[in-house]
NUMARLUM-790571 format. One record per atom (N, C-alpha, C, CB): x, y, z. Coordinates in steps of 0.05 Angstrom, whole numbers, plus 5000, padded with zeros to 4 digits. Glycine has a CB too. Example, Ala and Ser with C-alpha at 12.3 -4.5 7.8 and 13.67 -1.06 7.14 Angstrom:
# residues 2
526448865156/524649105156/526449345156/522649115181/525749555142/527349795143/525850015157/528249885114/
This chain:
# residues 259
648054752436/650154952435/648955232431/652254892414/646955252411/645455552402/644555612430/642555542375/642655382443/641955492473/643055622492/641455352485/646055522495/647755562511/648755912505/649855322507/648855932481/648856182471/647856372487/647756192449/644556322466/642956442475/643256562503/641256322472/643456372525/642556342548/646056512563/641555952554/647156492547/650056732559/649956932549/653156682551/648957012521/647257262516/645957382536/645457212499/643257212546/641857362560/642957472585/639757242563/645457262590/645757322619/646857532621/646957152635/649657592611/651257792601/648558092602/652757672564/645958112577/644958302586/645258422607/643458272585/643358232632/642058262647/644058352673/640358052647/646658172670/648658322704/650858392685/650158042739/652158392665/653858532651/653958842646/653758422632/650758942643/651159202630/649259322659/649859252591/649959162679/648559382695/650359662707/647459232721/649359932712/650860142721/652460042736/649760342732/654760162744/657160112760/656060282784/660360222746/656460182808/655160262836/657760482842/654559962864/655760742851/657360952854/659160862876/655761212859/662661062876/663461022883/663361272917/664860942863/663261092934/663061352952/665261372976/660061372965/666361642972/668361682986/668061723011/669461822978/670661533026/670061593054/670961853068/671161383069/669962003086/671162163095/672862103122/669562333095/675862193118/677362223140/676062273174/678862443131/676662153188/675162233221/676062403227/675262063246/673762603246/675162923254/677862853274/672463163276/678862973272/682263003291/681062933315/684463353295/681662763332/681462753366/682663023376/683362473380/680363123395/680763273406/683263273432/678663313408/684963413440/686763293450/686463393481/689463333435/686363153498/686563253526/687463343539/686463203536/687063643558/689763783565/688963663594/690164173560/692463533596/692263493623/693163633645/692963323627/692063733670/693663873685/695763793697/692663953700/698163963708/700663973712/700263823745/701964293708/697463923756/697163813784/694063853793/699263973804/693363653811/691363663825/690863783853/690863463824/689663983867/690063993891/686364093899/693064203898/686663983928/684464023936/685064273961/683263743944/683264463954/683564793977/680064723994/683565273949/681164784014/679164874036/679365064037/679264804059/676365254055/676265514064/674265424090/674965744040/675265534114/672765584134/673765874144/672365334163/670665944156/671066284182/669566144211/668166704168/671666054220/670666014253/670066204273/672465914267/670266424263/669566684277/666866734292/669666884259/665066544285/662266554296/662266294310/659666584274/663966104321/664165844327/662465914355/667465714328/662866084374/660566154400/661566004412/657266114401/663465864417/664265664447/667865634444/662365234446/668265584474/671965514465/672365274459/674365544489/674465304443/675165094430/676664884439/676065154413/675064594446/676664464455/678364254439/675464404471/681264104448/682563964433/680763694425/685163914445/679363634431/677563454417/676263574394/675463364435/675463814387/674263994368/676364014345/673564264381/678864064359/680664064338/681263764322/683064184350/680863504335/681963284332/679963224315/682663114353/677163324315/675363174298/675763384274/671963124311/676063624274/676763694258/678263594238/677263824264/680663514246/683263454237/682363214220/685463404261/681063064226/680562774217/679162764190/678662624240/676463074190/675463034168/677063214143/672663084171/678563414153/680363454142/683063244114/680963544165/683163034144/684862854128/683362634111/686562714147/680562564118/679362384111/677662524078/677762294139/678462744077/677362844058/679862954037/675463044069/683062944042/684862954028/684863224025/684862804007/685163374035/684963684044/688563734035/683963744085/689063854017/692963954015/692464204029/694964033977/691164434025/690964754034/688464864051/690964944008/688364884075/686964984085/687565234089/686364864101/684965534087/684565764095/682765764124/683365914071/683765934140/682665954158/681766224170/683965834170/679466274173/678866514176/677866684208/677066514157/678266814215/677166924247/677966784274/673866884249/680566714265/681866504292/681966744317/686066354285/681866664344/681666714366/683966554371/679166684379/686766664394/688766514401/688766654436/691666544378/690566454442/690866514471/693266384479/688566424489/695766484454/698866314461/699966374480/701066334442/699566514505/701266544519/699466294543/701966884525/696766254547/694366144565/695665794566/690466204545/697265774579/697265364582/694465264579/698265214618/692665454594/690965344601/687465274568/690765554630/689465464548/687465464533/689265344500/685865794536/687065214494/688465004475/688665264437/685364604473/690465174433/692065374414/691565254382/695865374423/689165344368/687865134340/690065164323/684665244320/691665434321/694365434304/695665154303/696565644316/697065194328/699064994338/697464674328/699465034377/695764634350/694664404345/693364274321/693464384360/693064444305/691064344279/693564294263/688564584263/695864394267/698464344244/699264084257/701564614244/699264044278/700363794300/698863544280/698663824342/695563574288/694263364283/693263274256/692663384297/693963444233/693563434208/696863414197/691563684199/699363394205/701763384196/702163584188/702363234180/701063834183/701364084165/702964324167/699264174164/704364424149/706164674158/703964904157/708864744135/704765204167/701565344177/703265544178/699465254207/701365814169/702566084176/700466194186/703866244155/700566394210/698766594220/699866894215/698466544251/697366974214/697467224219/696067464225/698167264207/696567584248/696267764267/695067974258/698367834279/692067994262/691068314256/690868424281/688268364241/690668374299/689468444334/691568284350/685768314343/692268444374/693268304401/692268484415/696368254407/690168444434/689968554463/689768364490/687468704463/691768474502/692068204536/693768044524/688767954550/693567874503/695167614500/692867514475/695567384533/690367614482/688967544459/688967564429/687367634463/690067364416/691267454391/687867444365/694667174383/687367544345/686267484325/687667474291/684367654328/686467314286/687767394253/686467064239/692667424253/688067034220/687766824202/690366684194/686566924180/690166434179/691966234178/691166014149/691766084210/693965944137/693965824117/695365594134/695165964092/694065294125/695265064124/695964854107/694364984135/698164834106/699664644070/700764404076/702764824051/699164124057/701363884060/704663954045/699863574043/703664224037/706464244014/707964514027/705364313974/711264504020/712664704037/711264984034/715864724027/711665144053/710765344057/713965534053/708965324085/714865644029/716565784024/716366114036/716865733998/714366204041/714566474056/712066554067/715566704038/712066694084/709466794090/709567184103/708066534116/707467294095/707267474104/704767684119/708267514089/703567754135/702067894135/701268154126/701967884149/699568124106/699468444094/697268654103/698968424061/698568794112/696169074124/695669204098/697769364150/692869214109/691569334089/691969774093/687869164094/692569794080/692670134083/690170274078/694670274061/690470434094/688370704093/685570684108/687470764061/686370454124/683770274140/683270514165/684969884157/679570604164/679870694190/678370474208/678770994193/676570184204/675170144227/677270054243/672869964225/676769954261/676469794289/677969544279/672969714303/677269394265/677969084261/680869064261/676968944232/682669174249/685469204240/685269024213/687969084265/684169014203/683568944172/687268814155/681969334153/687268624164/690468434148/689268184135/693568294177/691068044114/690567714098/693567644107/689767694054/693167424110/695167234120/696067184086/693866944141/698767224071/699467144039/702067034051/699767414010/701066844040/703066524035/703966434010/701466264043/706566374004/707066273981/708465913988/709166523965/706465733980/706765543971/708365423952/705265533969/710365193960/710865043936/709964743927/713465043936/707564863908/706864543908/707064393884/704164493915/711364403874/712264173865/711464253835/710963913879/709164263820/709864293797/709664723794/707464063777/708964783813/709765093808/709365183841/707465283781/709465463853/708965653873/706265813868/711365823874/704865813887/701565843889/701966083910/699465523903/699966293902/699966553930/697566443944/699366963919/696966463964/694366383975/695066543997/693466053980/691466724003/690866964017/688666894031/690467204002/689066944053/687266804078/686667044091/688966564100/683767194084/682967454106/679967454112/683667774093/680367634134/676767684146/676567914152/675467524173/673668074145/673468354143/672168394170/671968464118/672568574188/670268604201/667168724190/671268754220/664968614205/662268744186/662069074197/658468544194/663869104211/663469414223/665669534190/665269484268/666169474176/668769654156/666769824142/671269434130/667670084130/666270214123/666170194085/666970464138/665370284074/665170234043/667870364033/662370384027/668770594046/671170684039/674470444048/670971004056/672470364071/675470114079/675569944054/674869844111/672069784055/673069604026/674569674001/670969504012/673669844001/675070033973/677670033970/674670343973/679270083997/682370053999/682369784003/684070214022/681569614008/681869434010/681869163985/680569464025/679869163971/679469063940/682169243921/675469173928/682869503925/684269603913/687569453922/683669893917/688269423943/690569313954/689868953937/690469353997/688468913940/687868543939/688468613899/682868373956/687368833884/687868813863/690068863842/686468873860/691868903867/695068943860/696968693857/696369123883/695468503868/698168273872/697968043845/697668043909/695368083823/697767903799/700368093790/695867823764/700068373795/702368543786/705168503804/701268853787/704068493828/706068313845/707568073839/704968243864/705567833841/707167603834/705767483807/707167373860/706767623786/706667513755/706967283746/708267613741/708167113758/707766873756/707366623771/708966853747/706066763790/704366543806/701666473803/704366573830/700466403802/697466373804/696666453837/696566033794/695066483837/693566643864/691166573871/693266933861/690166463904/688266403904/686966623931/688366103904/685266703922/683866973961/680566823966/682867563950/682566783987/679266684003/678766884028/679366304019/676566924042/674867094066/672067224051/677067404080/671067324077/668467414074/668267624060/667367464096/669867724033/669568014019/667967943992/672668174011/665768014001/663467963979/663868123963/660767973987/664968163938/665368413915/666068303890/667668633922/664968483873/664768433841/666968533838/662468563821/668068733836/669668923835/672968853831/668969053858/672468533842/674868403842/675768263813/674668213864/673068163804/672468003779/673868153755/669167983773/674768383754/677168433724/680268363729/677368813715/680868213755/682868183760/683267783770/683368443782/681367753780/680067443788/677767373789/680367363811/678567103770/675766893775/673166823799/677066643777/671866903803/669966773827/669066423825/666766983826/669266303842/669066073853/664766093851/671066073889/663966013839/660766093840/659365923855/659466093815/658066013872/656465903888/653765813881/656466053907/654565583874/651065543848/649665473873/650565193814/649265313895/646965273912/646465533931/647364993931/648165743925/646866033951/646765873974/643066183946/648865783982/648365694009/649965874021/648765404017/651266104020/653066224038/655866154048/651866234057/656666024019/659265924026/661766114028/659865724006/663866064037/665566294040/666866404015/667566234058/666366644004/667466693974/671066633974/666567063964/671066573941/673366503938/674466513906/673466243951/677166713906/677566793877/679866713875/677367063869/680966643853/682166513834/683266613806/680666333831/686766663803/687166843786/685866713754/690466913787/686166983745/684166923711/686066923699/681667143694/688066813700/690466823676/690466503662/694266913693/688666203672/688766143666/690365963667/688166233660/692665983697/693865763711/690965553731/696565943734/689965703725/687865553751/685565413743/686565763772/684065253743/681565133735/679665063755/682164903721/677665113767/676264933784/674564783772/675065043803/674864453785/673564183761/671964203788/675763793746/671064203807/669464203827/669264353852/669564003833/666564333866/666464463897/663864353911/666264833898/664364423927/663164333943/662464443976/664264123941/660164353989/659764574020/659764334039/656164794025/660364314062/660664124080/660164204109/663164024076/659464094120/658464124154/660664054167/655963944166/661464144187/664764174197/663264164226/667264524187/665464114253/665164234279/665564474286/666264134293/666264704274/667364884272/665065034247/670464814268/663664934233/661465084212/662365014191/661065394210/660965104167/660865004134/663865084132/658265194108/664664894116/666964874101/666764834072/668464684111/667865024060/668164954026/671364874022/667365284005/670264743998/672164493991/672264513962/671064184001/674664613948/675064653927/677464473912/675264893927/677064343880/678164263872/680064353847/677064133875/682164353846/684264573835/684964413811/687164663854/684964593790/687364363764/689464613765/685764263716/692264473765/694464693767/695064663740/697064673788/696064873716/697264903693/699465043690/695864993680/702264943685/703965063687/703765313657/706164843692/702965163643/702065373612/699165413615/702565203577/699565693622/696365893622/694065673596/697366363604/691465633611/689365463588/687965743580/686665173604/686465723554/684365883550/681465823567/684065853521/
């Protein structure tokens, strides 16, 4: 019995009076960050066929059309069209590219001489609620300097999209009226988001819209995008067309402006 003592004595020492193991507090997990999802997805094209060098035949348009669809294209810009709507004899890319892609389409007219029409053109899987051609003021070259502005409804809001081509003959004073006219329309349509695509290479635009950045310098067709923060681009991309490089842009629509 004294042993037994003893021997609970000792034990007691030895794990009885050992320190009490600190206690350590857990900390709470940081808040999940929360995912903003966009209101909509859409994919925008841009091409300038204006240097295409041959007529255009309806096979040109059909293969067109295909990678168009095969690539889920909702908005195409079109830049430096050549028309010949009055010619039976000559195939009409307006007409037919809306034919063979299902698409509603607006043109618009900077030039008519003979029957020979020029200008540019917006194409939408989504209604096309108005369209207009806007002349540019105070223009003296040659080109007749207009953007084809379209207002889109694509369902979770109305999108402006501006489809133009400068001639390389315009003088620095044309661009000038020109970037100045293009930097009037978020004051115009305040609550649309706005997208301008054509060949107007300028900074000048950037306190009013986003630039689309061309990280490989391959000469893609510039393309701006209002900075209010309806708009996101999650991707882009350059593509080989029958008709020349096509850029291919991917849109997040936000009905509440993102930071």
């Amino acid at each position: 019995m004294k042993q037994f003592l003893i021997y609970l004595f000792i034990t007691i020492l030895i794990f009885g009076c050992q320190p009490p193991k600190p206690i350590v507090k857990e900390e709470p997990p940081p808040p999940a960050i929360k995912e903003i999802i966009p209101d909509m997805i859409i994919k925008f094209a841009t091409i300038d066929i204006s240097k295409f060098g041959k007529r255009i035949e309806l096979s040109d348009i059909q293969k067109f059309a295909r990678q168009l669809k095969s690539d889920s294209i909702d908005i195409l810009t079109m830049h430096g069209i050549t028309r010949y709507p009055e010619l039976k004899t000559r195939v009409d890319i307006v007409e037919e590219l809306a034919k063979e892609t299902e698409t509603r389409k607006s043109f618009g007219e900077t030039i008519n001489l003979g029957g020979r029409q020029s200008g540019n053109s917006v194409f939408s899987v989504y209604p096309i609620r108005s369209s207009d051609n806007l002349q540019f003021e105070k223009i003296k070259s040659t080109g007749f300097e207009a953007a084809m502005q379209t207002i889109i409804d694509c369902g979770a809001l109305n999108i402006v999209v501006i489809s133009t081509h400068i001639t390389e003959k315009a003088s620095k004073d044309d661009l000038e009226s020109i970037i100045s006219s293009l930097k009037q329309l978020p004051e115009t349509f305040q609550s649309y988001p706005i997208i301008i695509s054509g060949n107007l290479n300028s900074d000048k635009l950037l306190d009013k819209f986003s630039a689309v950045d061309d990280k490989s310098n391959n000469g893609s067709i510039p393309v701006w995008f209002s900075a209010n923060g309806t708009l996101k681009v999650t991707s882009q991309q350059a593509k080989q067309s029958v008709f020349g490089k096509m850029t291919t842009i991917v849109l997040a629509i936000f009905t509440k402006p993102q930071p």
